[in-house]
N, C-alpha and C positions, 0 to 999 in steps of 0.2 A: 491465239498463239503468242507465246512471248519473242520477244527478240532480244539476242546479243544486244543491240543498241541502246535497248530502255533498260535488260537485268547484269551487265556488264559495263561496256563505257561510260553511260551516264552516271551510272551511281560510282564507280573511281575516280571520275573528272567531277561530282558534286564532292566527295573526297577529298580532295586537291583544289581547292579551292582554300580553304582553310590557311595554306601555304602564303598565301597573299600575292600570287603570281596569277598572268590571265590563263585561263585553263582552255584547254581543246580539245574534244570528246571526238576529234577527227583532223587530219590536217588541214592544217589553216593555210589559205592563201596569201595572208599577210601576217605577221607576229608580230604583237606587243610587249616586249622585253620589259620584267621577267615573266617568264611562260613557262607550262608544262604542257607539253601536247602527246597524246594518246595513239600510238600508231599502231600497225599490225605485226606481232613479228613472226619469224621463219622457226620454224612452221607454224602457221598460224593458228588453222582449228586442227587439231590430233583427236580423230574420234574414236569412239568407245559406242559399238552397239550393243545393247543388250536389250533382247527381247526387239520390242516394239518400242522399245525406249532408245532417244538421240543423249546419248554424253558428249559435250568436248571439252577438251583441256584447250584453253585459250590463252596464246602465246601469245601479248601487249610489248610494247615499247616505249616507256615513260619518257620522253626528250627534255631535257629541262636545259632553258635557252637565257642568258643571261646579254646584255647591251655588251660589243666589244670595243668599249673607250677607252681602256690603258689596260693593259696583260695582267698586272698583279691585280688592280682592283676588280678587274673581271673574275679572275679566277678565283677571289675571296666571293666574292656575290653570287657564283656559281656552285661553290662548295655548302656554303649557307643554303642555299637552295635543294640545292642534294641531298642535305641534312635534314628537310624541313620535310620534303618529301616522303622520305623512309619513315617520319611519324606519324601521318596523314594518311598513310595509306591502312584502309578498312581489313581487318583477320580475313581470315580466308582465302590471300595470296601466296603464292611462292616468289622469293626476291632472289634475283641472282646479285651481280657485282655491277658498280658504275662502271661503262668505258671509260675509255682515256677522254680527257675533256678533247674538242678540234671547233674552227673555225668554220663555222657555215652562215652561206650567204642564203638571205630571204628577200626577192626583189630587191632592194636597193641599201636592205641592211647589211651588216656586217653582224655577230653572235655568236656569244663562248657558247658549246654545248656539249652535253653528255647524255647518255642511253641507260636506262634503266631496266633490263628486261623484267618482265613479272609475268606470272602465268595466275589462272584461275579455270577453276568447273563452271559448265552451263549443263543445263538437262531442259532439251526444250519439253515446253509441256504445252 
């Protein structure tokens, strides 16, 4: 049986990589700025049965997390990121809109960050 984990986030976070930021196929208990980490979003799996067959639409959250050492240069290293992102990512997604960039803290870091929703199909088999 397949799994979300090996036909879904791995292969978007092997994807994203490309970007030249540390990638995260799940969250990380620690971040190494610049990053893109992989989360789940609301609502997550949206199923679709048919027959004997499992569909779901799979609602992700691309976070893309940049070092927060001076405002402007943050926010330029974050946009470049954001940028780099939307190219790197493999057909077969739907892309919403970046949020607004915000300051979030990761243990004892400080980090510009932004949200990228994307959805995709799975059919387990």
């Amino acid at each position: 049986m397949t799994t979300i984990a090996e036909n879904v986030r791995q292969p978007l976070a092997d994807a994203l990589v490309s970007v030249g930021a540390s990638v995260y196929a799940v969250a990380p208990e620690a971040l190494i700025a610049p990053a893109c980490a992989i989360m789940p979003g609301s609502p997550y799996l949206d199923p679709n049965l048919i027959s004997s067959t499992v569909q779901c639409k799979i609602n992700l959250i691309i976070t893309a997390a940049v070092a927060y050492n001076n405002n402007s240069g943050a926010l330029n290293n974050l946009e470049e990121l954001m940028i780099d992102i939307l190219g790197a990512l493999p057909s077969g997604y739907e892309v919403g809109a970046w949020s607004q960039p915000g300051l979030t803290t990761v243990g004892t870091g400080n980090f510009l960050t932004a949200d990228l929703p994307v959805a995709t199909y799975y059919t387990q088999t």
